[in-house]
Each structure stands twice: as C-alpha cells, then as structure tokens.
C-alpha angles and dihedrals in degrees: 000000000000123000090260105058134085087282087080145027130199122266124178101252088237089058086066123099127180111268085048129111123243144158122262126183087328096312126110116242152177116228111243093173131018113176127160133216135187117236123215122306097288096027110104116230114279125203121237107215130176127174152155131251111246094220103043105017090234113164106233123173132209130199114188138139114273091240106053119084123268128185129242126187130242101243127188131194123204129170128222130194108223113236099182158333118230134197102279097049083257097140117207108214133194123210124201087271096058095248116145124229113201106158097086119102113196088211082050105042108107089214131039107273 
C-alpha cells in the first residue's frame, strides 16, 4: 500500500539504524547504511539513509532531517517448508499450520525462493 496506510506507521528519521526497515519513495526497505551530518550553524542535523527494497533488491537512497517522520513498514517473516515443483515452476508450500501455499512461480518470483 501507500506510505500512509496500516502497512506502515511513522518513526522520527533519527530514530532509524541500518539493519532497520523504512519507506522510500513508496518501497519498502532494509537500511544498509545510516549516517548523520550537521548542517550549517542554524541547519538542523539530517540522516543519511540508504537502503535496499525487500522485493527487488533496488539500492535507493534518502537524504531528511533527523527530526521529521519517516515511515517503516510492518513486516512480517514466515517461514514455509517446500513440498514440491512441478512442472511448470508453480511450487506448493507448507506453513507450521499445515496450510498449503500454491500461488508462488519460481520464473515469476521477483526474488530467489
């Protein structure tokens, strides 16, 4: 979704570290590098921030004062057991639960499965 919906929620920019998630420009990312530089002798101190998108591994940078709001998404991690490959590259997963996944296609999957 957009920044501004329930996928998110607001964070000050100089509360971020690397290894952290935030928005940019829209995409969800993890922070590879956080630095933070003053600014002239009335500028107020700005983060540095750049990251990579979780889904596509794109490099995007960010540059914001450490006091203003940023977004981070709420990301969850689960973890899946693979039953099988078919054919057509369509994978059949398994969760803790038991409950089957079947709408993942290793030749469409933006990321290696």
């Amino acid at each position: 979704g957009d920044a501004g919906s329930s996928d998110t929620y607001p964070i000050q920019a100089g509360a971020l570290k690397k290894g952290r998630h935030c928005v940019i420009k829209n995409r969800p990312c993890k922070i590879i590098e956080y630095t933070t530089s003053k600014t002239g002798k009335h500028g107020h101190a700005k983060a540095n921030i750049t990251a990579t998108d979780i889904f596509t591994e794109k490099k995007l940078e960010e540059i914001c004062p450490t006091s203003h709001n940023m977004y981070a998404p709420n990301v969850t991690r689960a973890e899946y057991s693979l039953i099988d490959i078919a054919d057509d590259d369509q994978l059949t997963l398994q969760n803790a639960e038991g409950d089957l996944l079947e709408h993942l296609n290793l030749g469409t999957s933006s990321k290696e499965v």
